[in-house]
Wavefront OBJ file of the C-alpha trace (Angstrom):
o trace
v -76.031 -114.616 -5.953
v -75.911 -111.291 -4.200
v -79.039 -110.579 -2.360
v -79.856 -106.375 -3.030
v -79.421 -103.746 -0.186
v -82.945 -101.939 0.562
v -82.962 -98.392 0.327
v -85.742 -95.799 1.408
v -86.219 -93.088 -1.316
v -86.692 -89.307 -0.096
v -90.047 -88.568 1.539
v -92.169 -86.761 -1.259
v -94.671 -85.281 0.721
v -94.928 -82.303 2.688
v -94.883 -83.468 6.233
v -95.031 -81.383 9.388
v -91.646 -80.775 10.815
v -91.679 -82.727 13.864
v -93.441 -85.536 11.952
v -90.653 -85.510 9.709
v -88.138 -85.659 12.499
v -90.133 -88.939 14.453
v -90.035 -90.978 10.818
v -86.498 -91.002 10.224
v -85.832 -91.965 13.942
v -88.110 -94.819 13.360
v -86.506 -95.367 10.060
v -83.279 -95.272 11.610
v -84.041 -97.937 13.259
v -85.130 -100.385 10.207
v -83.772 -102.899 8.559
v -83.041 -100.672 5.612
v -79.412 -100.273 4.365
v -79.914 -96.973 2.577
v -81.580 -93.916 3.352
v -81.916 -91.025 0.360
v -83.091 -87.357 2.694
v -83.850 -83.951 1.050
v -86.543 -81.993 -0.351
v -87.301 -83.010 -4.127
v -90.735 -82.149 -5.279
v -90.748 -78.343 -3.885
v -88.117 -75.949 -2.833
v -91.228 -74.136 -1.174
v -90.962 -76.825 1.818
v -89.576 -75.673 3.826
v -90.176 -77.298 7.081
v -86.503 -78.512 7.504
v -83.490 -75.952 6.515
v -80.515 -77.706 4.976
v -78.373 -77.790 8.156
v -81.150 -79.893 9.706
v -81.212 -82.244 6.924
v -77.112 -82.463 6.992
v -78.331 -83.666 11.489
v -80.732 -86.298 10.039
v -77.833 -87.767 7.500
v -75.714 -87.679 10.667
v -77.704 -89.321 12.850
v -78.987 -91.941 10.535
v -75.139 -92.674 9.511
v -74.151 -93.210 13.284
v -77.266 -95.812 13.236
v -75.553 -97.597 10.486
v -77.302 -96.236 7.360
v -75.663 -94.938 3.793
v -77.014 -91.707 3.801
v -77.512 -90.118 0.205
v -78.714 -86.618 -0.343
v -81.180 -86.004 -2.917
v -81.963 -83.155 -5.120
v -84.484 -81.443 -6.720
v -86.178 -82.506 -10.051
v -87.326 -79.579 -11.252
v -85.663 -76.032 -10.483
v -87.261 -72.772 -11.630
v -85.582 -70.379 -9.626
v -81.653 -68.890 -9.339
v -82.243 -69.254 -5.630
v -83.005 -72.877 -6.356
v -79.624 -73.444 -8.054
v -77.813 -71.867 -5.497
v -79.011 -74.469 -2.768
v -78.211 -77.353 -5.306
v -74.622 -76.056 -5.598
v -74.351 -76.286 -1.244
v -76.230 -79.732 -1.835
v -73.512 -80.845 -4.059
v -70.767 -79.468 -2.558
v -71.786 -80.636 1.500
v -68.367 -82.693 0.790
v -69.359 -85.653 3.071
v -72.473 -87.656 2.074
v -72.824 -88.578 -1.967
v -75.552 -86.649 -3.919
v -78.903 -88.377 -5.837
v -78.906 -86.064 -9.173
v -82.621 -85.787 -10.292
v -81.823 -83.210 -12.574
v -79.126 -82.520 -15.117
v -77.938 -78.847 -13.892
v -77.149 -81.247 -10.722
v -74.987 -83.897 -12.733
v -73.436 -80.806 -14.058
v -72.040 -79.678 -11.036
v -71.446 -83.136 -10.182
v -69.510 -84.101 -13.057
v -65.782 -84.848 -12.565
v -65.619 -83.685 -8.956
v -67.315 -86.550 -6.992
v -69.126 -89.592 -7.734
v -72.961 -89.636 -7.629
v -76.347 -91.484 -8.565
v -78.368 -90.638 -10.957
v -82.262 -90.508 -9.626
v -85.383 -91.785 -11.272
v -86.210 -88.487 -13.080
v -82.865 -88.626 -14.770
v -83.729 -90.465 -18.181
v -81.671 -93.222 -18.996
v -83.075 -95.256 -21.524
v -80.356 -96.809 -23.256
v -76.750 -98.498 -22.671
v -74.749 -95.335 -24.500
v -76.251 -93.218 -21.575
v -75.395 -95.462 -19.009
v -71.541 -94.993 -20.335
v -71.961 -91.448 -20.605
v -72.781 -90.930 -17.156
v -70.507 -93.459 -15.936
v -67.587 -91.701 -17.437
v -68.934 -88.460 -15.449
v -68.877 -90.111 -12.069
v -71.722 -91.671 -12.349
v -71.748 -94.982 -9.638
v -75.391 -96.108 -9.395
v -78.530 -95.305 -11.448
v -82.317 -95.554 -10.332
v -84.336 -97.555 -13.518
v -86.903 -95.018 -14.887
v -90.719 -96.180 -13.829
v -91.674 -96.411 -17.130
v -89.061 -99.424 -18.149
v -89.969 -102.644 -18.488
v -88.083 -105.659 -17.411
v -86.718 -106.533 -20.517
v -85.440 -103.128 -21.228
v -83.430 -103.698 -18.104
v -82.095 -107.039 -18.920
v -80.941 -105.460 -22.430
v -79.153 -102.157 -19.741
v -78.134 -104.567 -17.348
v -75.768 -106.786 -19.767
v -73.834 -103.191 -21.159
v -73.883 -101.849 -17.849
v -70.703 -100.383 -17.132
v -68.571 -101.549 -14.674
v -68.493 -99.887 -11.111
v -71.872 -99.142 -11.629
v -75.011 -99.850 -9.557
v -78.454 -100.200 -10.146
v -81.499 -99.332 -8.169
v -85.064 -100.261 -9.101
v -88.052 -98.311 -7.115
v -90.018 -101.481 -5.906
v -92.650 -100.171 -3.994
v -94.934 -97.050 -3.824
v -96.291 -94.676 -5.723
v -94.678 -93.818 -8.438
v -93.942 -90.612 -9.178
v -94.776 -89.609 -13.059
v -94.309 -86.246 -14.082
v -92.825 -82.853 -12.312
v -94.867 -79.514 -13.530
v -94.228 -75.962 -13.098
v -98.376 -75.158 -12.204
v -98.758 -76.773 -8.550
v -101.967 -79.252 -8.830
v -102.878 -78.887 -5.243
v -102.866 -75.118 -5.223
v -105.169 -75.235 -8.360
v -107.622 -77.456 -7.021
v -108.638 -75.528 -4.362
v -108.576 -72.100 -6.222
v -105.339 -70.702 -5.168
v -101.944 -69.703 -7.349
v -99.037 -71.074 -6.430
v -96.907 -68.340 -5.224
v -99.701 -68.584 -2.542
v -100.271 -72.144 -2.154
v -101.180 -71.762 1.778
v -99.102 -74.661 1.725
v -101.890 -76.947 1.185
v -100.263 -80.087 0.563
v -100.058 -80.334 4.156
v -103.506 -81.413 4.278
v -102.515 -84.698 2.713
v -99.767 -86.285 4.033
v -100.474 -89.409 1.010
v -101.287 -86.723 -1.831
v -104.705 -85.705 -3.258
v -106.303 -88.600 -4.788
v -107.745 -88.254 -8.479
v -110.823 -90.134 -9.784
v -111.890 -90.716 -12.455
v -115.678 -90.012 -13.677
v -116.446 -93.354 -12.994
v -115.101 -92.572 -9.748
v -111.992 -95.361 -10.434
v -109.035 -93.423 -8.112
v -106.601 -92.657 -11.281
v -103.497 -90.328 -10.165
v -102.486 -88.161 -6.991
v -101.087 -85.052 -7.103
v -98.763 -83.999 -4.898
v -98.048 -80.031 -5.206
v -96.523 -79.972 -8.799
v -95.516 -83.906 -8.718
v -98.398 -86.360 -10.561
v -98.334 -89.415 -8.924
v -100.438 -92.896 -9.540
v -103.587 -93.756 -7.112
v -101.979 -97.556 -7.234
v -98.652 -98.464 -5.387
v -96.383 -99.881 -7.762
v -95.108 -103.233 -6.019
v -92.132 -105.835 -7.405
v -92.204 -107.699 -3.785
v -93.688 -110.635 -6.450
v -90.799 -110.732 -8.524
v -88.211 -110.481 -6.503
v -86.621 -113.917 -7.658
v -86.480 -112.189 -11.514
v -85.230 -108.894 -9.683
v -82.118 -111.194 -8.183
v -81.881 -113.069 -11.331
v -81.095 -109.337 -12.766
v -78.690 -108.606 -10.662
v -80.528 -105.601 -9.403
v -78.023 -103.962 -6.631
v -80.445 -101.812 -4.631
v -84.630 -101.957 -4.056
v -86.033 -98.640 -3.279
v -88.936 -98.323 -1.088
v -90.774 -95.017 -1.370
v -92.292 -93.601 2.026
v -95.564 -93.538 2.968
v -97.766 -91.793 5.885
v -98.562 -95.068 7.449
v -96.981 -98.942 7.678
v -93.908 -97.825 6.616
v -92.124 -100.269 9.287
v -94.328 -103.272 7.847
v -93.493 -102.644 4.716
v -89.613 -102.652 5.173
v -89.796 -105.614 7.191
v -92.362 -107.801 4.511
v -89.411 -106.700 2.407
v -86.302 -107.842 4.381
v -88.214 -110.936 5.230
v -88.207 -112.001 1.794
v -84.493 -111.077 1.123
v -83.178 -111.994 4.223
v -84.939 -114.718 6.359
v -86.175 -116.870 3.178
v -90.021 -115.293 3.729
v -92.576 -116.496 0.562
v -92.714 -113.184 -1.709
v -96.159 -115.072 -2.294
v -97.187 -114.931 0.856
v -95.734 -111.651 1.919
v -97.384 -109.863 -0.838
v -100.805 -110.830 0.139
v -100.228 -109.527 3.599
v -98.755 -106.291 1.552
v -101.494 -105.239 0.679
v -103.573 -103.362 3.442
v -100.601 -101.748 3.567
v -101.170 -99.894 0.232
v -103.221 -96.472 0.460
v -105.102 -97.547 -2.651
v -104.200 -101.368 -4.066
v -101.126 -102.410 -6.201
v -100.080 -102.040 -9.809
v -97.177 -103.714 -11.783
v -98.154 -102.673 -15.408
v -95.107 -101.164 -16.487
v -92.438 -103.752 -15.150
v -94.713 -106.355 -17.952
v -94.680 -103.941 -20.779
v -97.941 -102.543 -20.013
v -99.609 -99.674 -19.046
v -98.459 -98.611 -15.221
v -101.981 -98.741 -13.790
v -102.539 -102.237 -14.592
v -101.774 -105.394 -12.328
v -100.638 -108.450 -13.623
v -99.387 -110.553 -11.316
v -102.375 -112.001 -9.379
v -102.870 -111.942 -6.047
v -101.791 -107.895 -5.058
v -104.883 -106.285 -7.272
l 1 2 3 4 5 6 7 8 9 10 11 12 13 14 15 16 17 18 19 20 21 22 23 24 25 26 27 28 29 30 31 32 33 34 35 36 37 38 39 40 41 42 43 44 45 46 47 48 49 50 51 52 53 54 55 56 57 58 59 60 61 62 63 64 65 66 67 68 69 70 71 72 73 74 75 76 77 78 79 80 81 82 83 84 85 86 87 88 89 90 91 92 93 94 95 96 97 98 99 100 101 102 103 104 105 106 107 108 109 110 111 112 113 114 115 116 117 118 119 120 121 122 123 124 125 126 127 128 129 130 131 132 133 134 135 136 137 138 139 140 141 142 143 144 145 146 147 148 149 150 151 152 153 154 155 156 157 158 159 160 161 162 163 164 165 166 167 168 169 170 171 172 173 174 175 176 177 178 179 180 181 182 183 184 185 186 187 188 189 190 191 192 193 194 195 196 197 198 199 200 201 202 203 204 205 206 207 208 209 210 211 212 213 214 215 216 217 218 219 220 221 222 223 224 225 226 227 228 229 230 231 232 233 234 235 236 237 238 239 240 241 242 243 244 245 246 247 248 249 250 251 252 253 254 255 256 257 258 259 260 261 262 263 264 265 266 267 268 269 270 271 272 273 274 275 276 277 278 279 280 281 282 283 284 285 286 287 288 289 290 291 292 293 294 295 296 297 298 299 300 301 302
């Protein structure tokens, strides 16, 4: 049985610049096999310009990694279209589509994977893509396991597939920006306020239960979705890739709690438990059972 490459997803946060710069040369120097760089909450980040994310996929490929750049999942601007067509036309690293105008200009000109925001729900879109150059897809959040038993047995062949196993997940993409809003500003003059949290804003509840983040116009949950549990039904799959989703802090623990468990024959029962300080807020698993996202059902990570 082929044990599954680790990937780390694109960082989406807004993170100061040289911040930014010092994670990926930590990152670079990981145990992860995959590394997905680029802006895709909000083209308003602008902290790093294209040509310095085209150094970082440079750099990080010299230290071994599969570099994939990742687009945007929401555009709203003809400006914002024009960068996607340089992102998908940078002729040297392959593209993460998170948004159909980029599998359009994708299509039948050079391979690509389809992000988490793209939804694939059945098998027929899983050929469709796959006859448009499609080579490895990231499972929607939202699926459960069995759904991807049922995807995995039609999948075509050539084709990849990536399932986010840690962090938080990202839910929904708006055009309003959340953090602008809650502190009384529009958007077109943010301030650039997500700065001030490099983890997102946290979200209670009235019973003061932490519920989503927001992240600029991305909705996030509080919990960090974890599948370091179920990693024997993951391989059992035949899941290709596990993503990883950055964090502000304990990234490095987290990637190696990971590869421990693929690689050096580490208890995913064990390693979970020391997972969790890791976790800005605690663990959830709901969705991968069936169930609503926030809940957790396998013991031991609540």
């Amino acid at each position: 049985m082929t044990k599954p490459k680790l990937s780390l997803g694109p960082v989406l946060y807004y993170w100061p610049r040289d911040v930014l710069l010092e994670f990926y040369r930590d990152i670079a120097q990981t145990a992860v096999d995959i590394v997905y760089l680029g802006e895709t909450v909000c083209s308003k980040r602008r902290n790093l310009s294209a040509e310095d994310w085209l150094d970082l996929a440079h750099q990080l490929e010299q230290a071994g990694k599969q570099v994939v750049l990742s687009s945007l999942a929401l555009l709203e601007a003809g400006s914002e279209r024009g960068a996607l067509k340089r992102l998908c036309g940078n002729g040297r690293f392959m593209v993460e589509a998170n948004d159909m105008a980029a599998i359009q200009l994708l299509a039948g000109k050079t391979p690509f994977i389809a992000g988490p925001s793209i939804n694939i729900y059945n098998s027929r879109s899983l050929s469709y893509l796959s006859g448009l150059g499609m080579k490895r897809w990231v499972m929607p959040l939202e699926l459960s396991r069995e759904t991807l038993a049922d995807l995995q047995s039609d999948r075509p062949q050539g084709v990849e597939t990536e399932v986010f196993a840690y962090g938080r997940m990202p839910l929904a993409y708006s055009a309003r920006c959340f953090t602008a809003r809650a502190h009384n500003l529009p958007k077109d003059d943010c301030q650039f306020r997500c700065l001030d949290y490099p983890d997102g804003l946290l979200l209670s509840t009235h019973e003061n239960e932490p519920f989503l983040v927001l992240n600029g116009i991305q909705t996030q949950s509080a919990r960090s979705f974890s599948l370091l549990g179920q990693l024997d039904e993951l391989l059992q799959l035949g899941v290709d890739v596990l993503r990883i989703s950055p964090q502000s802090r304990h990234m490095r623990k987290v990637i190696e709690l990971f590869h421990g468990c693929l690689n050096d024959g580490q208890s995913p029962e064990i390693n979970q438990t020391v997972l969790k300080p890791c976790m800005p807020i605690g663990a959830c698993d709901g969705y991968w059972y069936g169930k609503p996202g926030v809940e957790q059902c396998l013991t031991g990570q609540s």
